[in-house]
C-alpha distance (Angstrom), angle and dihedral (degrees) to the residues before:
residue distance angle dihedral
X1 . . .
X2 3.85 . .
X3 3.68 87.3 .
X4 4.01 91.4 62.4
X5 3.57 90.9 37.3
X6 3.63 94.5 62.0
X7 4.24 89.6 44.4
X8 3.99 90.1 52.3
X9 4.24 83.5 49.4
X10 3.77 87.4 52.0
X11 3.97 100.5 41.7
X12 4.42 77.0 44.4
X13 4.01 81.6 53.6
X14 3.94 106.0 47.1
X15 3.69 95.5 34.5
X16 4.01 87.1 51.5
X17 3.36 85.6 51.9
X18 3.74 107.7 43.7
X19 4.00 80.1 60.6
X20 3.67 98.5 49.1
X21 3.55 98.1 50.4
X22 4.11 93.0 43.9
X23 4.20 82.2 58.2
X24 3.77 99.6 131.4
X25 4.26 105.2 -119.0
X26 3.59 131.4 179.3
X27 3.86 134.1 -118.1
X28 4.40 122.6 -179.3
X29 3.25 129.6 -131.4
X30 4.16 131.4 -171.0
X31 3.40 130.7 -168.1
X32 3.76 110.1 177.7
X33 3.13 89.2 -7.0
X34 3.95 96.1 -67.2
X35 3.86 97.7 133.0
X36 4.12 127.5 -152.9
X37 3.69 132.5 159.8
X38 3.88 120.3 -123.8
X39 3.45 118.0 -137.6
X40 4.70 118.7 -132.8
X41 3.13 139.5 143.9
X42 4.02 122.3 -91.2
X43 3.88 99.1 -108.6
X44 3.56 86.9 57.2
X45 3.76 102.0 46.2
X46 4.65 78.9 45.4
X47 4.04 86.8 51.1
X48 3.81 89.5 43.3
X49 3.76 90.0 50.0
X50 3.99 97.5 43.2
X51 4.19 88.7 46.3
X52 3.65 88.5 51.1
X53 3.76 95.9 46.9
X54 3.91 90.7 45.9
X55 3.89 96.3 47.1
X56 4.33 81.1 48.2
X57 3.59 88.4 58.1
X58 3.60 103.0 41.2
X59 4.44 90.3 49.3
X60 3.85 89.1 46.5
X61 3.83 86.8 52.0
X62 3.34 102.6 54.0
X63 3.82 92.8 37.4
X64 3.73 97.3 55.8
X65 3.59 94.6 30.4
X66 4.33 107.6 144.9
X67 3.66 88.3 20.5
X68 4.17 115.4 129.1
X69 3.53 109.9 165.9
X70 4.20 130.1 59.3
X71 3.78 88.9 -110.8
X72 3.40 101.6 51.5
X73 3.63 93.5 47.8
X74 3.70 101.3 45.5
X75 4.32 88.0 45.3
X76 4.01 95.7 59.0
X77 4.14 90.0 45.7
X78 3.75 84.0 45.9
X79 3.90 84.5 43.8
X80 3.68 89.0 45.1
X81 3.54 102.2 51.0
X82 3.67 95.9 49.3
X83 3.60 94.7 52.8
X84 4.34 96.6 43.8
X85 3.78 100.7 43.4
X86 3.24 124.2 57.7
X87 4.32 134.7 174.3
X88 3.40 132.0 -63.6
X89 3.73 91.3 -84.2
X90 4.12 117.0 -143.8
X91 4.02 111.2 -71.6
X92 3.70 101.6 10.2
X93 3.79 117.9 108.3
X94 3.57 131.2 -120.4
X95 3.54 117.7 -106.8
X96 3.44 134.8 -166.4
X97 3.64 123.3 -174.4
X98 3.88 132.6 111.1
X99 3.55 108.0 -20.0
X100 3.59 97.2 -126.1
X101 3.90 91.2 73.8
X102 4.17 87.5 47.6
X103 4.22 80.8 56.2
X104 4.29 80.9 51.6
X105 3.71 91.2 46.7
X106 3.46 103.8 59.9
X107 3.84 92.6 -142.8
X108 3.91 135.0 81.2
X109 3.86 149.2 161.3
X110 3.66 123.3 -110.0
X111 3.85 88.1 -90.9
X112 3.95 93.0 50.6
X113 3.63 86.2 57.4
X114 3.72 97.4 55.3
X115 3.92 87.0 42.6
X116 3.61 95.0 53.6
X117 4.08 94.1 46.1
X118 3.34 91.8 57.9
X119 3.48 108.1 34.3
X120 3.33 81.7 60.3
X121 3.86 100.3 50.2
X122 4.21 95.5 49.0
X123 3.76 80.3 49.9
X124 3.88 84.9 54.9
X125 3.85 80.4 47.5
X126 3.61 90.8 -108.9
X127 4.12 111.1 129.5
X128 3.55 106.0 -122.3
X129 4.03 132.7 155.4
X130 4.02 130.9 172.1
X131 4.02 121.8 -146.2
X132 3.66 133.4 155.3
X133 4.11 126.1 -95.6
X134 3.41 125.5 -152.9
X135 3.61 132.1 -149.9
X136 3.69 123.2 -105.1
X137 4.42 91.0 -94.8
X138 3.53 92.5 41.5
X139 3.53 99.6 -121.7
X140 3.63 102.2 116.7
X141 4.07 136.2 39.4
X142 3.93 134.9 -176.8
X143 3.61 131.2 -168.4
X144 3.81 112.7 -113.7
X145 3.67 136.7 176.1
X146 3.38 130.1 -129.9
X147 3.78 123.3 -155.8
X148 3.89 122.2 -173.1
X149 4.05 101.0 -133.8
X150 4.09 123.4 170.2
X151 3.91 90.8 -19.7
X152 3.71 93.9 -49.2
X153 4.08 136.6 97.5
X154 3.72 112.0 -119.9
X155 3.48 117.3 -170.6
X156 4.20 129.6 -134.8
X157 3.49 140.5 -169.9
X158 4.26 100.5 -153.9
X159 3.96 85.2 170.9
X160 3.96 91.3 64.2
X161 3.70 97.2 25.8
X162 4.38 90.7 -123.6
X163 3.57 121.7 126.1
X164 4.11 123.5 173.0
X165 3.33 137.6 -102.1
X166 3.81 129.3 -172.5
X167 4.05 122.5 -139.8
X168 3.98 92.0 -81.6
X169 3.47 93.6 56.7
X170 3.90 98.3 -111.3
X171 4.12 126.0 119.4
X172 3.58 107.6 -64.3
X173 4.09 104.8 -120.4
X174 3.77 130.3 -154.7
X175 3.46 87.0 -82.3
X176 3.56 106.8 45.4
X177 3.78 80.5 45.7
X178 3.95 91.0 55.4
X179 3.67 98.1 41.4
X180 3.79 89.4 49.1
X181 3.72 97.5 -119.5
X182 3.77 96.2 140.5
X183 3.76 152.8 96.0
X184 3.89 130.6 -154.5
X185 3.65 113.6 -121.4
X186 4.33 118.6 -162.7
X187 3.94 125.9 -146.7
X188 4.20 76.2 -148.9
X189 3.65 124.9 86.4
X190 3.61 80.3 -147.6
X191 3.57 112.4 43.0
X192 3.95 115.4 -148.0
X193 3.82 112.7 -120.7
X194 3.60 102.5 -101.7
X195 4.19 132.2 174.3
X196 3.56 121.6 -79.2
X197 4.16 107.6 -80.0
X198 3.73 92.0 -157.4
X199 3.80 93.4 72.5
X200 4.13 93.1 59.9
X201 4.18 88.5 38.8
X202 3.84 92.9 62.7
X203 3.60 89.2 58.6
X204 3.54 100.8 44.3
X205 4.34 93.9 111.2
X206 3.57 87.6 77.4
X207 4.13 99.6 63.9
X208 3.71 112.2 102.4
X209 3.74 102.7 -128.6
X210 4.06 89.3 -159.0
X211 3.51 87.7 71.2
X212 3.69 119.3 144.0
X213 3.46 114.7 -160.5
X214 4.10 130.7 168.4
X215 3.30 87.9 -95.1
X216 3.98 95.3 69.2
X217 4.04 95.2 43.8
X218 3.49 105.2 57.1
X219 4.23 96.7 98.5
X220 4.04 106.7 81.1
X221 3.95 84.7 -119.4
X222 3.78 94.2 62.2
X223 3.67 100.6 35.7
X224 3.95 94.8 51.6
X225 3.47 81.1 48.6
X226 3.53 96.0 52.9
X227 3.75 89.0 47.6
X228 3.43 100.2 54.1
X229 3.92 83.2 60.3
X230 3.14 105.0 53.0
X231 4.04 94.1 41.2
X232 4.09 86.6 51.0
X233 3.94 94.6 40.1
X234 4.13 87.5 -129.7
């Protein structure tokens, strides 16, 4: 009796299952920034996820591969991204969808950059997220990265290829940043022109260092995480 019991609980499980994972979910897509939501079933959004994480891993591996310390690591993804992804070139639309496929495509905007970087470097098990800073009269924002080194958040600009460096020749943090104790440094023999830093650095105090951006939820760990949050409001 026990024996059939425990096949009925099993037929109960896979048939409970089969009808949970054939829910119907949602993912969005953009392309010029015309949005619409796709419509698939849950196990393929899960094996979507999973592949994505995987093929995260196995990149960041290779790409920091002989690397021991935070600064190494984060410098050749930095490196990395620079040299692999490239502008929105002329004609070509702008897509935004998981990041893994902008990391396929070649191209990005100034946000895919930042998104790819650190993706990249929590998958490296760095903490890293990107979000834009505005200047003190609100009139202008850039895209910056920020990267979690020694205790500290160092800032990057993936999209330009410059990070900072303060007078000793370390990783400029927010404070060095603030106090103006810093130089920018280019992966580019020739630097592009770019705007002046210094406008978004005196209004770094305001960035909410908690801030959880794709970029940090893209292992299973973090994201179930994340969901559990946002299910239970905590």
């Amino acid at each position: 009796m026990k024996r059939y019991f425990h096949i009925l609980l099993l037929l109960i499980f896979i048939v409970g299952s089969f009808c949970i994972l054939n829910i119907e979910v949602n993912t969005r897509q953009c392309v010029n920034y015309d949005c619409h939501s796709i419509k698939l079933p849950l196990y393929l959004k899960l094996l979507g996820f999973f592949d994505r994480h995987y093929n995260y891993k196995n990149l960041v591996n290779e790409i920091v591969r002989g690397a021991s310390s935070e600064e190494e690591r984060s410098m050749r993804i930095f490196e990395w991204t620079y040299k692999n992804i490239k502008r929105v070139p002329r004609g070509l639309p702008v897509i935004d969808d998981h990041i893994w496929w902008t990391i396929i495509r070649g191209y990005g905007t100034m946000d895919q950059f930042s998104d790819i970087f650190t993706t990249l470097c929590n998958h490296a098990g760095i903490k890293a997220f990107f979000t834009d800073v505005s200047t003190k009269d609100g009139n202008s924002r850039y895209t910056f990265s920020f990267v979690r080194i020694k205790g500290g958040w160092v800032l990057f600009d993936p999209y330009n290829g410059v990070y900072f460096k303060d007078k000793n020749a370390k990783f400029s943090d927010i404070d060095s940043l603030s106090s103006g104790n810093w130089k920018s440094v280019s992966l580019d023999k020739e630097p592009r022109i770019v705007t002046d830093y210094s406008l978004y650095f005196e209004n770094l105090s305001y960035i909410n260092f908690s801030l959880l951006t794709r970029a940090s939820i893209q292992s299973p760990f973090n994201r179930l995480l994340f969901e559990l949050k946002k299910r239970l409001n905590i």
